[in-house]
C-alpha positions in Angstrom: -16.8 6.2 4.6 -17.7 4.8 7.9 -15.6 2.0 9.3 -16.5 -0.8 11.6 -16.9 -0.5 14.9 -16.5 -4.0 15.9 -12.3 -4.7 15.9 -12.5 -8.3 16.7 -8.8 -10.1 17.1 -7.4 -6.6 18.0 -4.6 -7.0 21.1 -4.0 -4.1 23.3 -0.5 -3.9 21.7 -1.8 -2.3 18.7 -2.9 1.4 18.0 -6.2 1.7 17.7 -6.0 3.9 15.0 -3.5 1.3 13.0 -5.4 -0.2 9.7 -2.5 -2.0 8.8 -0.3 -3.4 11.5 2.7 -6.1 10.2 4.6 -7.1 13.3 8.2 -9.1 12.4 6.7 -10.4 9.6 8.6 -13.5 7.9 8.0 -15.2 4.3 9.9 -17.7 3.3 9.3 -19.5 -0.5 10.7 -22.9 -1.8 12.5 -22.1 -5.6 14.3 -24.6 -7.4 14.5 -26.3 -3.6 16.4 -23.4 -2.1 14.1 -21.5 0.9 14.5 -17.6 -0.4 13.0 -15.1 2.5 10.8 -12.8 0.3 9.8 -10.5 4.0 12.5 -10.7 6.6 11.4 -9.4 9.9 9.3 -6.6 8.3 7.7 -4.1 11.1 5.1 -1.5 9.5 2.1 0.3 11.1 -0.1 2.8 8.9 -2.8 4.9 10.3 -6.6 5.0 9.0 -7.2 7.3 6.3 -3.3 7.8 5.1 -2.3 7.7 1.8 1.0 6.1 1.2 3.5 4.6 -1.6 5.8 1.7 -1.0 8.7 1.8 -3.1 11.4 -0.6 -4.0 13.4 -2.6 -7.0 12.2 -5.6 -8.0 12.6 -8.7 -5.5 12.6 -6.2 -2.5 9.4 -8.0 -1.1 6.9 -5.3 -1.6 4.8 -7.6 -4.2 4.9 -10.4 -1.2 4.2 -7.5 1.5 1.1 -6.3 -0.9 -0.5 -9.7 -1.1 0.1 -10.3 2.1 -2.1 -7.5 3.2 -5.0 -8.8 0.9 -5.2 -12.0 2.0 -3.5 -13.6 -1.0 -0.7 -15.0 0.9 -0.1 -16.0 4.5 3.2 -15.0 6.4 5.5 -18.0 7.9 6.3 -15.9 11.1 5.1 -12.7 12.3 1.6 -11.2 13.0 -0.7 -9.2 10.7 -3.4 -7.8 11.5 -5.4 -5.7 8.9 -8.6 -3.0 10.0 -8.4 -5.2 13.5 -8.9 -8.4 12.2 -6.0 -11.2 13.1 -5.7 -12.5 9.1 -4.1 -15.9 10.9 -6.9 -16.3 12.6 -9.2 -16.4 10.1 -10.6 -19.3 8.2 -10.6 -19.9 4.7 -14.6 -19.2 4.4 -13.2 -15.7 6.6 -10.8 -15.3 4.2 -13.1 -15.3 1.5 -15.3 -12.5 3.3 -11.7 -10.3 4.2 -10.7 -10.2 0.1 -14.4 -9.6 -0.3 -15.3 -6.5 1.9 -11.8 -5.2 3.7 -9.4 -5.0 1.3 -10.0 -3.6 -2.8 -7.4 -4.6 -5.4 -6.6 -2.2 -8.1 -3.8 -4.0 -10.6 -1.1 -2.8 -13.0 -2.6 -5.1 -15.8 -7.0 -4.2 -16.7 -7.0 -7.7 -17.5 -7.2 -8.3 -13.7 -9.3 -5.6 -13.0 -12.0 -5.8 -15.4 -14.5 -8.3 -16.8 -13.9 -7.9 -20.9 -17.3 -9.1 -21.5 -19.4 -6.8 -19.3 -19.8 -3.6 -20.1 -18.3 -0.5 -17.0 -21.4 -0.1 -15.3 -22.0 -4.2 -15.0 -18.3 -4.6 -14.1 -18.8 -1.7 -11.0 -22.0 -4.0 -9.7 -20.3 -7.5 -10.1 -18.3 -7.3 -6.7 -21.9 -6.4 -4.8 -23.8 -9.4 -6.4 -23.2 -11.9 -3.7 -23.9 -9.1 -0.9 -27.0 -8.8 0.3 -29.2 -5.2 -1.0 -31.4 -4.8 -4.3 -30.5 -4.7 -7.6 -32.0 -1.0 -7.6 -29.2 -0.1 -4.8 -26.5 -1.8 -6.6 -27.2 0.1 -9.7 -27.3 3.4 -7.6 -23.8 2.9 -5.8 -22.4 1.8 -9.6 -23.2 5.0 -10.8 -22.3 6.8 -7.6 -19.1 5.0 -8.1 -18.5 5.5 -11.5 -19.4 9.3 -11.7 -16.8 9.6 -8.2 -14.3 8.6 -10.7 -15.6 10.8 -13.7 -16.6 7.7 -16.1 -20.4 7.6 -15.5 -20.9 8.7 -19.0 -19.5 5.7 -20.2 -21.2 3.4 -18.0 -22.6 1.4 -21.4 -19.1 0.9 -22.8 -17.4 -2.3 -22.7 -13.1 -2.3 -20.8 -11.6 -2.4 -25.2 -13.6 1.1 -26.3 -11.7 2.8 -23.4 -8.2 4.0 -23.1 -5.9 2.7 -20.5 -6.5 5.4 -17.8 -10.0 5.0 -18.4 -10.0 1.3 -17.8 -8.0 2.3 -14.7 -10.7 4.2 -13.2 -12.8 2.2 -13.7 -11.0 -0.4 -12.2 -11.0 2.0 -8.7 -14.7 2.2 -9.0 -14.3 -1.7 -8.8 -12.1 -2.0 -5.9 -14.6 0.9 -4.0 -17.5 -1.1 -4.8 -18.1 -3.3 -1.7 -17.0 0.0 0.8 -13.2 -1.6 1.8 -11.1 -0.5 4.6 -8.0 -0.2 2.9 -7.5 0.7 -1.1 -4.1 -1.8 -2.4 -2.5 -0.7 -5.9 -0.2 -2.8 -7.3 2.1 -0.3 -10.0 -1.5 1.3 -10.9 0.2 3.7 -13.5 3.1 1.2 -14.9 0.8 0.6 -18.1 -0.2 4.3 -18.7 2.0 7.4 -19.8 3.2 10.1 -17.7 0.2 12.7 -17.9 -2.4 9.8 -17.4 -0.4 8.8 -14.6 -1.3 12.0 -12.7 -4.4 12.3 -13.3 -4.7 8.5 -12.2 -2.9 10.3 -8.9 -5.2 13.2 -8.8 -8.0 10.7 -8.4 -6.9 8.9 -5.4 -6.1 11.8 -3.8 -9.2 12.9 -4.3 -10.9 9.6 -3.2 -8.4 10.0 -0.2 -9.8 13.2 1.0 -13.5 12.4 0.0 -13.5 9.3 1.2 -11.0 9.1 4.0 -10.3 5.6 2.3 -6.6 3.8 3.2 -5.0 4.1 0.4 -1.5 1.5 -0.6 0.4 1.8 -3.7 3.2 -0.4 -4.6 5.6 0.9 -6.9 9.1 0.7 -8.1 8.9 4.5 -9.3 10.9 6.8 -6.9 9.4 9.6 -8.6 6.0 8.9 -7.3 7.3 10.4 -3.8 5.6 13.7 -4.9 2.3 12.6 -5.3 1.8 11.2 -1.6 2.7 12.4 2.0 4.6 9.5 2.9 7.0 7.1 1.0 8.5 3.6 2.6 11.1 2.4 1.4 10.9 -1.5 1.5 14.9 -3.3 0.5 15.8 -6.8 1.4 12.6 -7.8 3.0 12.5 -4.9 5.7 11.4 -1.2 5.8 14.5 0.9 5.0 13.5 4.2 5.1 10.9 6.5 5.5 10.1 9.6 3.3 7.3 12.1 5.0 7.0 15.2 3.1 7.4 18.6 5.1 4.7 20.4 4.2 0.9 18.2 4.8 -1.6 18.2 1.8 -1.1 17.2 -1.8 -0.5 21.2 -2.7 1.7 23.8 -2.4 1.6 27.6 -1.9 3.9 29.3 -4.0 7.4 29.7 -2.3 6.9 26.4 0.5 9.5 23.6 0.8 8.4 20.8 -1.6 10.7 18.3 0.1 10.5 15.3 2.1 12.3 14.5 5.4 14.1 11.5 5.0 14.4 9.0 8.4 16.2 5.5 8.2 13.6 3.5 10.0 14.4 1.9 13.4 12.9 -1.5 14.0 10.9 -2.9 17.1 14.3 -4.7 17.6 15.7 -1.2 17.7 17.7 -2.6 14.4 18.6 0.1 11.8 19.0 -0.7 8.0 22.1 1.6 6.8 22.2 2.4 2.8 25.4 1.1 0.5 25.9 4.4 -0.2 25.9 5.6 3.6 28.0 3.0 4.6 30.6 4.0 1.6 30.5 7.9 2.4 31.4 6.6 5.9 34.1 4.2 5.3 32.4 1.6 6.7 32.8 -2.0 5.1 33.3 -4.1 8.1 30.2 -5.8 9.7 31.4 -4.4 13.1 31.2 -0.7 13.7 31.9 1.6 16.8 29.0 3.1 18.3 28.8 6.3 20.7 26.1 8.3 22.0 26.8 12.0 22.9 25.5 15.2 23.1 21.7 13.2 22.1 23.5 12.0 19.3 24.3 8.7 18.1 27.9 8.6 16.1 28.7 5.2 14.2 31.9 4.8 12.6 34.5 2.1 12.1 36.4 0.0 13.9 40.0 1.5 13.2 38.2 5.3 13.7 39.8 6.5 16.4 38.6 9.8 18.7 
């Protein structure tokens, strides 16, 4: 898919090849009259044409981080720039046109996704009605689109005569429709059972490779980790770790290491976010900790540790 050539809003700061750079990013929501900081200094870059999962429980701020990156929310602090565009910068009519042509939603619930009244094929065109082409075009990418994802034979159906994984398919076809720079899926498989979950998986990897589409899924299932070459681990707010697996590609050859390398991730603050159950294997339940650096090696351990 060819990307745009004009970047304008990007700062020398940031890669070049960075679709999605969040720099100290900061959310802050009012609830019951308390201020609760959904992202809390979040720092994330990912390159064009990745394909990667963040993971975390529930109230870890990937939800926040997600709809952040599609325009849906703005930050209170920190910069964001998405496919080189400053999204503070941008006025609501700009907004509009962002959500519209950058960014393609895919959502856990087909209720979001898809049009009940419309049959597939009418539901694909929809998003390219307000661009500017003919009808005959439209109808040509729609059934480009739809046969990518392997639904083109039921292009007359309507969303309630297809099965969940159908309906999610279709619902990628959707989010492809107006050419995006970056692919978001928010739990794309938390409605559908285990073996349509793969296949759902196969497909974006497929759409990855074909494509060379960004591609973001949000998810609270760990297990996912082996269906993408990089997992981030989002807790409290910040990036926590990083899971990239050893071996590149979405395949194996029989007898290769099938695991990941696991980094904790170091902020631009050169902060580190350390695990409960690090922190508990170490002894460490002070908020003060010793640190040395020897042999290019960095040793933390606790105050009363003594060499």
């Amino acid at each position: 898919m060819e990307q745009s050539k004009d970047r304008p809003g990007q700062e020398e700061d940031i890669p070049r090849d960075a679709v999605v750079y969040c720099d100290g990013l900061v959310k802050i929501f009012m609830s019951d009259g308390l201020k609760v900081m959904a992202l809390q200094g979040l720092d994330l870059e990912i390159k064009r044409g990745e394909m990667t999962a963040i993971i975390g429980k529930s109230g870890s701020g990937k939800s926040t981080l997600l709809n952040m990156i599609g325009g849906l929310e703005t930050p209170t602090a920190g910069r964001l720039f998405i496919d080189g565009q400053d999204l503070s910068a941008l006025k609501e009519k700009e907004m509009v046109t962002y959500r519209k042509n950058t960014v393609g939603f895919v959502w856990q619930k087909s209720t979001r996704n898809l049009f009940q009244y419309m049959t597939v094929l009418e539901n694909v065109e929809a998003p390219m009605l307000f661009a500017k082409g003919k009808e005959k075009k439209r109808r040509e990418r729609a059934r480009m689109l739809l046969d990518e994802v392997g639904m083109l034979s039921h292009a007359d159906k309507f969303p309630s005569q297809l099965s969940g994984g159908e309906q999610q398919r279709v619902a990628i076809a959707v989010a492809l429709a107006n050419e995006p720079s970056v692919l978001l899926a928010d739990e794309p498989t938390g409605a559908v059972d285990t073996k349509t979950s793969d296949k759902i998986f196969q497909l974006f990897r497929k759409l990855n490779a074909d494509l060379g589409i960004t591609i973001l899924i949000v998810t609270h299932d760990v297990s996912l980790a082996d269906k993408v070459n990089r997992v981030i681990m989002i807790s409290d707010g910040k990036i926590s770790k990083e899971k990239v697996r050893k071996t590149a590609g979405y395949t194996w050859n029989e007898g290769e290491d099938r695991s990941h390398e696991e980094y904790v991730v170091m902020d631009r603050a050169h902060r580190l976010q350390l695990s409960e159950d690090v922190l508990e294997k170490a002894g460490i339940d002070s908020n003060r900790v010793r640190i040395e650096a020897t042999d290019g090696k960095i040793i933390i351990t606790p105050p009363e540790t003594k060499d």
